[in-house]
N, C-alpha and C positions, 0 to 999 in steps of 0.2 A: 397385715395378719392380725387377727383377733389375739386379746389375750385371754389365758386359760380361763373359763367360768369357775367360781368359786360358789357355794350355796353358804349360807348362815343355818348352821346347824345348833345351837346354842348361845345364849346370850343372856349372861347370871351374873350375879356380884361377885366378887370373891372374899373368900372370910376376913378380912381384916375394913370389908365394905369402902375401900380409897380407890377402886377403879370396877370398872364393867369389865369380864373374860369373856372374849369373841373367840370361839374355836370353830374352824372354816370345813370343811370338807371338798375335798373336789366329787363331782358329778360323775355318781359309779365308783366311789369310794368305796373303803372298809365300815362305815356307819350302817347302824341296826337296821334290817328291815323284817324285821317282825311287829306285829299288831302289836300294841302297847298294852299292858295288861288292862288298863282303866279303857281302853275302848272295846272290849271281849266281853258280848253280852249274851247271856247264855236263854233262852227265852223256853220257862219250864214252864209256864202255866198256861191257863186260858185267864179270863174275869174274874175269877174269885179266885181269896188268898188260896194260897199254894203250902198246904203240910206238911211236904217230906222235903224236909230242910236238907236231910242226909243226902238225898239225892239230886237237888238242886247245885248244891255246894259238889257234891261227885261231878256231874255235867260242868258247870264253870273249870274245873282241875282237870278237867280231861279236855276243854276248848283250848285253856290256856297252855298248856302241854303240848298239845297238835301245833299250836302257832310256834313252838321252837323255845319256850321259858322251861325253866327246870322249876318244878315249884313243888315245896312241902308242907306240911301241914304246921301249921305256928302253933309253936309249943307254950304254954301256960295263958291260953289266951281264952277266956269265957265268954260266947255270945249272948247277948242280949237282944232276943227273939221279939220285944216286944218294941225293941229300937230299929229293926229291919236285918240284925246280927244274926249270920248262919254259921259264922266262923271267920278265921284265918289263916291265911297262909303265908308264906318264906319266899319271893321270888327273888334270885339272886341279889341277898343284899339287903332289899325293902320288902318290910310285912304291908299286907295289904286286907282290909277287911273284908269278910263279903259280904255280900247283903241283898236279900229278897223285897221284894216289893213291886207293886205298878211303874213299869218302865216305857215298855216298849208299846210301840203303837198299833191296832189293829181296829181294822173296820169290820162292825157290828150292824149284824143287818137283823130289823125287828120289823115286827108287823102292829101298829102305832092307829090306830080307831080305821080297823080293817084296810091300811095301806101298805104296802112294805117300803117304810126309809132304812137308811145306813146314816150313820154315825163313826164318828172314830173317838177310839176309848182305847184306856190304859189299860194293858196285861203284863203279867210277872212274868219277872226275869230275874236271875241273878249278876251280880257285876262287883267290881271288886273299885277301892278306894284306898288309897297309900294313907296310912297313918303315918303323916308328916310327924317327924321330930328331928332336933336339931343335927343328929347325924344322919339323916334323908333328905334335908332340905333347908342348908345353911341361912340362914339369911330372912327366912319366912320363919311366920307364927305356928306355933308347935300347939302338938293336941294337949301337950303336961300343963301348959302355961296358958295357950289363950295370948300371949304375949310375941312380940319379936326378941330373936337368941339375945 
């Protein structure tokens, strides 16, 4: 008889950094199956930059909601539009930034000294990114510092 599969479901330091935390999961466990909020890409534009930020940022909150997060709008936090910032949001726990820009991939068909090629070129999307800090992510370099905790 076989013994039970077990998966590797995480594998981090623990805060005093003197050993590795292996937490196992057995196969069809209780562990999250929901998309991860960093992998939720909300694809609002064509080729050129994309202006309504307000709406951009509504579409990603309304992806990430469908996938089963409860998320709110991060309170005292100012985007910087010219950094690719549309906002932020609360996902249980971890804020996360959002942000516009050329992401995602699509093919672009032109007509090039009267022949038609395709090409493939970047279109805007929004997508969100954890603002790591020392109570998000023990043990890694934090955005306040630049430095490890």
């Amino acid at each position: 008889m076989k013994p039970p599969e077990t998966r590797l479901d995480c594998l981090c330091h623990d805060p005093d950094r003197r050993s590795l935390v292996v937490r196992c999961g057995e196969p069809g466990g209780t562990m999250d199956k929901r998309t991860d909020p960093v992998e939720i890409i909300a694809r609002v534009g064509g080729l050129t930059p994309y202006s309504d930020h307000e709406r951009a940022l509504g579409t990603w909150v309304y992806l990430a909601s469908k996938a089963g997060w409860q998320v709110a709008e991060a309170d005292g936090f100012t985007a910087s539009p010219g950094r690719g910032e549309i906002g932020a949001v609360d996902i249980e726990g971890i804020r996360y930034v959002i942000r516009l820009g050329p992401r995602v991939r699509r093919l672009l068909y032109e007509v090039v000294d009267g022949h038609m090629v395709k090409r493939d070129t970047l279109a805007t999307a929004a997508w969100a990114e954890p603002l790591v800090t020392k109570h998000s992510a023990q043990g890694w370099h934090t955005a306040e510092s630049g430095r490890p905790d």
